[in-house]
KEGUSE-830467 format. One record per residue: residue number from 1; residue in one letter; y, z, x of N, C-alpha, C in turn. Coordinates in nm, 2 decimals, decimal comma, padded with zeros to 4 digits. Atoms other than C-alpha are relative to their C-alpha. Layout:
<mivos>
{seq->NUM	type->A	n.v->Y	n.w->Z	n.u->X	ca.v->Y	ca.w->Z	ca.u->X	c.v->Y	c.w->Z	c.u->X}
...
</mivos>
This chain:
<mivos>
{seq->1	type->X	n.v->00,05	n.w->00,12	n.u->-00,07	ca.v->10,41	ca.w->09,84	ca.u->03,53	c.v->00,11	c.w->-00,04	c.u->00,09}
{seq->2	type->X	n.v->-00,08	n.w->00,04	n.u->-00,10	ca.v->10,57	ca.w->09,76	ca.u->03,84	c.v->-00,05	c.w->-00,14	c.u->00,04}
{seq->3	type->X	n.v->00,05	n.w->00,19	n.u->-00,08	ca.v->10,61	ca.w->09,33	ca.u->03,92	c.v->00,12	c.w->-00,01	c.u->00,07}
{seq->4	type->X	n.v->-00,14	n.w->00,08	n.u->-00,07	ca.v->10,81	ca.w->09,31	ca.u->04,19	c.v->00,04	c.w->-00,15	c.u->00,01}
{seq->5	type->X	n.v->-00,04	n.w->00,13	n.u->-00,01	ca.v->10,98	ca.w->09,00	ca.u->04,18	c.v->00,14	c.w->-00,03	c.u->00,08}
{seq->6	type->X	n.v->-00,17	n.w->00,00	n.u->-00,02	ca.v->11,27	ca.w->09,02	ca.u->04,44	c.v->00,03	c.w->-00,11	c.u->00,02}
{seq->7	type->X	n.v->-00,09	n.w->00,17	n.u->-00,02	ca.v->11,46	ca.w->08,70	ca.u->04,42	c.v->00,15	c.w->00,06	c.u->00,08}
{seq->8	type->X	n.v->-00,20	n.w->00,01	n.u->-00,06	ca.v->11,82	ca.w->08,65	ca.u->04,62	c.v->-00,01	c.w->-00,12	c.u->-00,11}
{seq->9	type->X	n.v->-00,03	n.w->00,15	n.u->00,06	ca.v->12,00	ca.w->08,35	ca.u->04,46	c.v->-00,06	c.w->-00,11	c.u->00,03}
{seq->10	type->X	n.v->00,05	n.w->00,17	n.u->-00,01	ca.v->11,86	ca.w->08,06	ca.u->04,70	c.v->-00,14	c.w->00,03	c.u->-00,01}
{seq->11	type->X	n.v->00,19	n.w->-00,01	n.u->-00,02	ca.v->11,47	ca.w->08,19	ca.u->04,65	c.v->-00,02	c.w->-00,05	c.u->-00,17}
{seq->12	type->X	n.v->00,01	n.w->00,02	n.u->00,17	ca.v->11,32	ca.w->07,99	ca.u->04,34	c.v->-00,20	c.w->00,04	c.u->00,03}
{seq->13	type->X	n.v->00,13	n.w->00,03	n.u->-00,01	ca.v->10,96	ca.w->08,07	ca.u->04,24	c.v->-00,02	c.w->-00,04	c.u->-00,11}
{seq->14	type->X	n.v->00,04	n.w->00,09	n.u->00,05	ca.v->10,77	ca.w->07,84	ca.u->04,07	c.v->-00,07	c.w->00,04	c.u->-00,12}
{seq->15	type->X	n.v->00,04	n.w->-00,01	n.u->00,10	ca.v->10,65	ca.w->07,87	ca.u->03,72	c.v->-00,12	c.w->00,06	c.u->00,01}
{seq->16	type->X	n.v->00,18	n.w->-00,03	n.u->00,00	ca.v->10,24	ca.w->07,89	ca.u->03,82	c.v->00,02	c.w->00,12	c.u->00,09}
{seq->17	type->X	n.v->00,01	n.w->-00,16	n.u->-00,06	ca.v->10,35	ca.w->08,16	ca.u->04,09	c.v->00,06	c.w->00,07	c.u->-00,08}
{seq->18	type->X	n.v->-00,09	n.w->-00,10	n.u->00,04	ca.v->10,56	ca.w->08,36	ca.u->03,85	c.v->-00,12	c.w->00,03	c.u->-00,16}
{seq->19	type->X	n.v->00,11	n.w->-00,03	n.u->00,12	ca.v->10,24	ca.w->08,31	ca.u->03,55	c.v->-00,14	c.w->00,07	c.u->00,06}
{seq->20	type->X	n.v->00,11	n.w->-00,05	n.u->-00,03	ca.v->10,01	ca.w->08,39	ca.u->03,81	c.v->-00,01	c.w->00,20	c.u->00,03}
{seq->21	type->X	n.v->-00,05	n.w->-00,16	n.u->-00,04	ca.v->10,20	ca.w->08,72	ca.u->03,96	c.v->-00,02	c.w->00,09	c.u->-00,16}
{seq->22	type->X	n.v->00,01	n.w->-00,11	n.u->00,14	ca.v->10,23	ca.w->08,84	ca.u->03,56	c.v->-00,13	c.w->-00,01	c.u->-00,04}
{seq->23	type->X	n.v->00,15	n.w->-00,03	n.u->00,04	ca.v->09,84	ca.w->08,76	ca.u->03,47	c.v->-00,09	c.w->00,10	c.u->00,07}
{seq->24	type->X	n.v->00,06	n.w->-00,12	n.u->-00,06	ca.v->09,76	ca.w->09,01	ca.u->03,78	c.v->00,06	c.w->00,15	c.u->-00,08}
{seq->25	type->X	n.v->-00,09	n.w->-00,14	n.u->00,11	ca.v->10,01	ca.w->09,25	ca.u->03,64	c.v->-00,09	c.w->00,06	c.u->-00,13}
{seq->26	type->X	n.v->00,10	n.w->-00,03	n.u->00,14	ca.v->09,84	ca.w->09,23	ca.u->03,32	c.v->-00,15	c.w->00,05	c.u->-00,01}
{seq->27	type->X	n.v->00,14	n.w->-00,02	n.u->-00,01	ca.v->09,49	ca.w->09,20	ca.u->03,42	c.v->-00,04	c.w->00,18	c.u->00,06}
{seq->28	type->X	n.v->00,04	n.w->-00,13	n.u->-00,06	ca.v->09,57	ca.w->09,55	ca.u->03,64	c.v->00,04	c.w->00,11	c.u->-00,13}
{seq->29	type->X	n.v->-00,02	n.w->-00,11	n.u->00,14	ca.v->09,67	ca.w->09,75	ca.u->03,27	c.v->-00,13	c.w->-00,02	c.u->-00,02}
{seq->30	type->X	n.v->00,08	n.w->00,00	n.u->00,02	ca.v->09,34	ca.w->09,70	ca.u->03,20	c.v->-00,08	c.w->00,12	c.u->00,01}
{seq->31	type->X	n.v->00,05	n.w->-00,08	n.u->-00,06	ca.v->09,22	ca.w->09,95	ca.u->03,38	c.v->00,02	c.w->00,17	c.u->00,00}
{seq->32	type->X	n.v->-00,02	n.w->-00,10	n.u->00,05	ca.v->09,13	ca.w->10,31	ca.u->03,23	c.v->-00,08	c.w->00,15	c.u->00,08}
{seq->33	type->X	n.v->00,08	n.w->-00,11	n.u->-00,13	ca.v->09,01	ca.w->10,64	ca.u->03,42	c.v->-00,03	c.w->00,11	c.u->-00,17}
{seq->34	type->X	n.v->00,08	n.w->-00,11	n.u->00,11	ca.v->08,77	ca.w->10,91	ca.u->03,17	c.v->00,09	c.w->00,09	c.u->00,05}
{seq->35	type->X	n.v->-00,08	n.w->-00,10	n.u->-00,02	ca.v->09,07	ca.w->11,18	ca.u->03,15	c.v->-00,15	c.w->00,13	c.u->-00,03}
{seq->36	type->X	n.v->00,13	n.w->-00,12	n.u->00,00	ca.v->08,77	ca.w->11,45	ca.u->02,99	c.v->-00,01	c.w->-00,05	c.u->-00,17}
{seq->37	type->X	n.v->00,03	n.w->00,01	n.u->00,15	ca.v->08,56	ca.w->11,47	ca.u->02,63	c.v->00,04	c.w->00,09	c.u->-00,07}
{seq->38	type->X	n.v->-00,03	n.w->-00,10	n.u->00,10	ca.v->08,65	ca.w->11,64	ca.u->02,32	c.v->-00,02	c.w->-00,04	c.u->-00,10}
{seq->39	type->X	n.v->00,05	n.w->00,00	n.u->00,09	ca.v->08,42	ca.w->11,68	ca.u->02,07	c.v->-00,09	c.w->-00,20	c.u->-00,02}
{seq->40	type->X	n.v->00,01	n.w->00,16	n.u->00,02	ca.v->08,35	ca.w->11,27	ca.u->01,95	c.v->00,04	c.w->-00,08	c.u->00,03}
{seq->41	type->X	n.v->-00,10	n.w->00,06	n.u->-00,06	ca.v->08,65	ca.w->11,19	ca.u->02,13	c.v->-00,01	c.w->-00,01	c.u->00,17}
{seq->42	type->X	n.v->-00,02	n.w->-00,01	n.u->-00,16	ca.v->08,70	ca.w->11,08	ca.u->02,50	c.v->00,10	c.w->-00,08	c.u->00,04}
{seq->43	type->X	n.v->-00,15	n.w->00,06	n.u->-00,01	ca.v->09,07	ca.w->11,07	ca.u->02,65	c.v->-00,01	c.w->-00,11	c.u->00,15}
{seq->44	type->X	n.v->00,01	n.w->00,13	n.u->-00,12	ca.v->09,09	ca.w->10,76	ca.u->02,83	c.v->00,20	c.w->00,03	c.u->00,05}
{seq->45	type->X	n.v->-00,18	n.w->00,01	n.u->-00,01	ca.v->09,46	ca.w->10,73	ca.u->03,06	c.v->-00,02	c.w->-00,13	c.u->00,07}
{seq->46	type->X	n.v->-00,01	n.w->00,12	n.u->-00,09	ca.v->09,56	ca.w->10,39	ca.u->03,17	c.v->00,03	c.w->00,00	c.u->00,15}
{seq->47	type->X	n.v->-00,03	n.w->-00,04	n.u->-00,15	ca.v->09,57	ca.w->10,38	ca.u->03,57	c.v->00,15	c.w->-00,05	c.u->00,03}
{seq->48	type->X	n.v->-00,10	n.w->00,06	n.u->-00,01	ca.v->09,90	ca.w->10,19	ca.u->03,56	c.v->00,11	c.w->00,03	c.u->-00,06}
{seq->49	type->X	n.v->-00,10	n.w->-00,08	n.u->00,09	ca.v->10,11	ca.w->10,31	ca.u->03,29	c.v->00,01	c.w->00,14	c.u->-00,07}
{seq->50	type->X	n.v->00,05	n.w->-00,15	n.u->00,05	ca.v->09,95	ca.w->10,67	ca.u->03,22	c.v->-00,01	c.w->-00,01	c.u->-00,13}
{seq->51	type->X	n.v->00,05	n.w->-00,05	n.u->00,16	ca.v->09,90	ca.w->10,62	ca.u->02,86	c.v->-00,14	c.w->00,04	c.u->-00,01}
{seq->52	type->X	n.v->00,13	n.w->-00,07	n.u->00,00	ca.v->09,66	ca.w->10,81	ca.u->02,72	c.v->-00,01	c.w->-00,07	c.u->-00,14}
{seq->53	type->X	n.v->00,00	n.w->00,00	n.u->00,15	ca.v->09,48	ca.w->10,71	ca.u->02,44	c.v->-00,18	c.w->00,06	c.u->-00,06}
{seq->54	type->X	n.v->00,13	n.w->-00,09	n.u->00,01	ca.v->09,13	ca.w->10,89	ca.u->02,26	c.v->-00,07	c.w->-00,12	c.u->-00,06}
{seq->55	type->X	n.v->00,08	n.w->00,09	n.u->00,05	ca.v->08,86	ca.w->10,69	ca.u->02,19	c.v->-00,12	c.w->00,06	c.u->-00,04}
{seq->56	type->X	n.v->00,18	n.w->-00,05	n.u->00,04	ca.v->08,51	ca.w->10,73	ca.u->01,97	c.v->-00,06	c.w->-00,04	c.u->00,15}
{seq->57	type->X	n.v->00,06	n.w->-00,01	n.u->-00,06	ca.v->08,30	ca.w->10,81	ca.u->02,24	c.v->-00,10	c.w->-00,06	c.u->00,02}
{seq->58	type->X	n.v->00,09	n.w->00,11	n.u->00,02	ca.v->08,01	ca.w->10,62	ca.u->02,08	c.v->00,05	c.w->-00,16	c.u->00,03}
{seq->59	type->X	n.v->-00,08	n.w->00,12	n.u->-00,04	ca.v->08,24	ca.w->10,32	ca.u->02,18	c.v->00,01	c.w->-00,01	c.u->00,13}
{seq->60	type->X	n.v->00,04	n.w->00,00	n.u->-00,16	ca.v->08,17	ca.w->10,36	ca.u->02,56	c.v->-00,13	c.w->00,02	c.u->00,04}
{seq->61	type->X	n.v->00,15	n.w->-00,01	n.u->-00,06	ca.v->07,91	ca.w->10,34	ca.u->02,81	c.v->-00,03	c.w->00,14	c.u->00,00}
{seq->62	type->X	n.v->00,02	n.w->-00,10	n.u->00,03	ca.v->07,72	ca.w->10,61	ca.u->02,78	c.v->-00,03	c.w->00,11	c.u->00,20}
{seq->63	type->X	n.v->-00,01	n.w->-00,09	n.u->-00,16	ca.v->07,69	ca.w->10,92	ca.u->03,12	c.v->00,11	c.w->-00,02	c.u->00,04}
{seq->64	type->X	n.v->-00,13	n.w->00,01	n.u->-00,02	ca.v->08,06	ca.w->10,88	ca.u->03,16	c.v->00,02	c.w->00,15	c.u->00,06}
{seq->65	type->X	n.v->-00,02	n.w->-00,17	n.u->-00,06	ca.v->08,19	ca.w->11,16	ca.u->03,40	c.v->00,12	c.w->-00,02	c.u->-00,04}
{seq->66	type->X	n.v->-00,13	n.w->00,00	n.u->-00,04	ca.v->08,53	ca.w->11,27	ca.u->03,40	c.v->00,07	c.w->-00,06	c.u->00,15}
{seq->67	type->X	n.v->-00,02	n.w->00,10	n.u->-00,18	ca.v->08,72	ca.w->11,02	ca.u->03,70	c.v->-00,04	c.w->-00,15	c.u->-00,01}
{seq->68	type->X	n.v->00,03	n.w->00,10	n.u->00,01	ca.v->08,53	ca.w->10,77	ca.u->03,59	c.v->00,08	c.w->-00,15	c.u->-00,04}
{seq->69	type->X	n.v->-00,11	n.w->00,11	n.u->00,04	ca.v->08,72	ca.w->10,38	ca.u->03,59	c.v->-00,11	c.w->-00,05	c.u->-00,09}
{seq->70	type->X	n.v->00,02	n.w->00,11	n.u->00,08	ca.v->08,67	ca.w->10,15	ca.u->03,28	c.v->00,08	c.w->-00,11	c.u->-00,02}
{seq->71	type->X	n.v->-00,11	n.w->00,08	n.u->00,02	ca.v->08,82	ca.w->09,84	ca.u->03,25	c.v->-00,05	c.w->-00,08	c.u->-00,18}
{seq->72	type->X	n.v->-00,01	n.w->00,04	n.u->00,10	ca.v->08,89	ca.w->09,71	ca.u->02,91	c.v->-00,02	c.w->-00,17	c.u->-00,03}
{seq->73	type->X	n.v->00,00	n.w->00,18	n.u->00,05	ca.v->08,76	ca.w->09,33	ca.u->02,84	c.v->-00,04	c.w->-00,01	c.u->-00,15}
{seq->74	type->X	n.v->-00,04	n.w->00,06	n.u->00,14	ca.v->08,87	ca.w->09,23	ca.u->02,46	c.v->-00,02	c.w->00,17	c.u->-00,07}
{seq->75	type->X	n.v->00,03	n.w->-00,12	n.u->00,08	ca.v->08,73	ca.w->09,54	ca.u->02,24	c.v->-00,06	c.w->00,10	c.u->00,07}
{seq->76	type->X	n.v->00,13	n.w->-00,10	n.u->-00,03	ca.v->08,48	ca.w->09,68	ca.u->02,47	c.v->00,04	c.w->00,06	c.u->00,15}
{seq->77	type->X	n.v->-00,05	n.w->-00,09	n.u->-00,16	ca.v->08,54	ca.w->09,93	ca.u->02,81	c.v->-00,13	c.w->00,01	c.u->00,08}
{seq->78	type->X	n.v->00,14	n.w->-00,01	n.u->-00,12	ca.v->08,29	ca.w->09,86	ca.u->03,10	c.v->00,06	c.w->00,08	c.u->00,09}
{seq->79	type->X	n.v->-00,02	n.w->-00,12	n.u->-00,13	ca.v->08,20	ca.w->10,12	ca.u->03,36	c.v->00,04	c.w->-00,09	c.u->00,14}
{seq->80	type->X	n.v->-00,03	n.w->00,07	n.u->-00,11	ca.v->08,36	ca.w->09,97	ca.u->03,68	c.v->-00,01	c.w->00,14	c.u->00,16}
{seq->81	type->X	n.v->00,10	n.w->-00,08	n.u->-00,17	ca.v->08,15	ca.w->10,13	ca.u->04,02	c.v->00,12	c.w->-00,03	c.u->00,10}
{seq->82	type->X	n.v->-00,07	n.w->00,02	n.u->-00,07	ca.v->08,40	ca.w->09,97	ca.u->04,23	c.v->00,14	c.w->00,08	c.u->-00,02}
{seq->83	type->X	n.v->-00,12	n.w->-00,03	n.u->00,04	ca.v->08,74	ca.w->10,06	ca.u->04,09	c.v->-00,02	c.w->00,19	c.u->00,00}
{seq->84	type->X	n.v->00,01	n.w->-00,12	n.u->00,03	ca.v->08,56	ca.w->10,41	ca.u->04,04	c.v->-00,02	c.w->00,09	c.u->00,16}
{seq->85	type->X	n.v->00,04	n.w->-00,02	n.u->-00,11	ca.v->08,45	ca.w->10,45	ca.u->04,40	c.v->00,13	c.w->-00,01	c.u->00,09}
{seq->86	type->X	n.v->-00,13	n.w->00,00	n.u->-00,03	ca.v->08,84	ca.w->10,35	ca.u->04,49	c.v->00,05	c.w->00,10	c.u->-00,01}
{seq->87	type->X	n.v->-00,09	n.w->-00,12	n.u->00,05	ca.v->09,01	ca.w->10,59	ca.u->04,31	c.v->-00,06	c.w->00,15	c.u->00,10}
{seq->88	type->X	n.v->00,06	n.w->-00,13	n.u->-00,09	ca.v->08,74	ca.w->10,87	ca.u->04,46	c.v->00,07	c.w->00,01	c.u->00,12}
{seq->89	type->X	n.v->-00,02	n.w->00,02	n.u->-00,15	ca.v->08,82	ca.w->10,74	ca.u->04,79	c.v->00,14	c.w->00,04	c.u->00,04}
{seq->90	type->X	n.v->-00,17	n.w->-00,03	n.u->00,00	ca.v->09,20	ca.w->10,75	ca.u->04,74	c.v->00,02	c.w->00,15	c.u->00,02}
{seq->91	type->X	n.v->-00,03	n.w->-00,19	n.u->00,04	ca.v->09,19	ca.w->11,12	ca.u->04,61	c.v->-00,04	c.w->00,07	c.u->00,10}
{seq->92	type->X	n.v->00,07	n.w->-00,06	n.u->-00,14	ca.v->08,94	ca.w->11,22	ca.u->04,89	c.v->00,10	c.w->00,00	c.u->00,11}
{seq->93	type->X	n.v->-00,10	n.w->00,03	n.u->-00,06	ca.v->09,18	ca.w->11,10	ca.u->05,11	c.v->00,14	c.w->00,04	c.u->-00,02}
{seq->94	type->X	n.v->-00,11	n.w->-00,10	n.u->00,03	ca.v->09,52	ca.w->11,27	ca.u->05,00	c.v->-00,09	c.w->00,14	c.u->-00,02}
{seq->95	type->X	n.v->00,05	n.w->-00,17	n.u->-00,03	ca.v->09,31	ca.w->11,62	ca.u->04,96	c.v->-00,01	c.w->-00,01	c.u->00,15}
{seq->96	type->X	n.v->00,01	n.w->00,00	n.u->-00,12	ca.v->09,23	ca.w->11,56	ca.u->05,29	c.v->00,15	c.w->00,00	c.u->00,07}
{seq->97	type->X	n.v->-00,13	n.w->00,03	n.u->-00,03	ca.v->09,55	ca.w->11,48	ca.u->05,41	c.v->00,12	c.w->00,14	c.u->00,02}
{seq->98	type->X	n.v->-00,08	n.w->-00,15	n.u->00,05	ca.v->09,72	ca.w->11,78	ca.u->05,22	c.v->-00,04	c.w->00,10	c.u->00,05}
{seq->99	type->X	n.v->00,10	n.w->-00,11	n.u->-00,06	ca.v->09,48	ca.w->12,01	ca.u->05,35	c.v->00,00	c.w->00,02	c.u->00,13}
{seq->100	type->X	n.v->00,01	n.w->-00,02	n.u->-00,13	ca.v->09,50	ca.w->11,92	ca.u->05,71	c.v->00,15	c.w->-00,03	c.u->00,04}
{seq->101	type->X	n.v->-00,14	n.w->-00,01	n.u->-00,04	ca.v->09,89	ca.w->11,90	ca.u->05,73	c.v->00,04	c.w->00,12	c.u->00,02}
{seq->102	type->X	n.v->-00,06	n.w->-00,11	n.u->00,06	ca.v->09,90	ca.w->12,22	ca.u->05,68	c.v->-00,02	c.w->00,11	c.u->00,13}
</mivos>
């Protein structure tokens, strides 16, 4: 997790900006990408800090591709269309990139 917070000495920030800057921080770990399935298991990686961790499969939405984003609210991982349509877009975009540099 990266929070930038560059301070010099005379920069002060204020308690509600410095709880609000860390509740984005936090809120963005949330967010998990379908690495692939195996067997009962499906490896989920955090988009933010790469952890991986396996989860019962029956414990997710179900038609999950591989790429796919979930975000984690309390116990449970919703499929997130937007976040999942990002990432596509991102990746599209560097293949492209790589490809036509060349």
């Amino acid at each position: 997790m990266n929070l930038n917070l560059n301070l010099n000495q005379d920069q002060k920030i204020s308690n509600f900006n410095f709880i609000q800057k860390l509740l984005e921080a936090l809120d963005n770990m949330q967010y998990f990408v379908v690495d692939r399935s195996e067997g009962n298991f499906t490896i989920l990686e955090n988009l933010y800090t790469h952890q991986r961790l396996d989860i019962n499969t029956s414990e997710l939405p179900p038609f999950l591709n591989d790429g796919d984003v979930l975000k984690k609210s309390g116990k449970n991982y919703e499929f997130n269309l937007q976040k999942t349509n990002e990432l596509k877009k991102n990746i599209s975009e560097k293949m492209n990139q790589l490809f036509n540099d060349k």
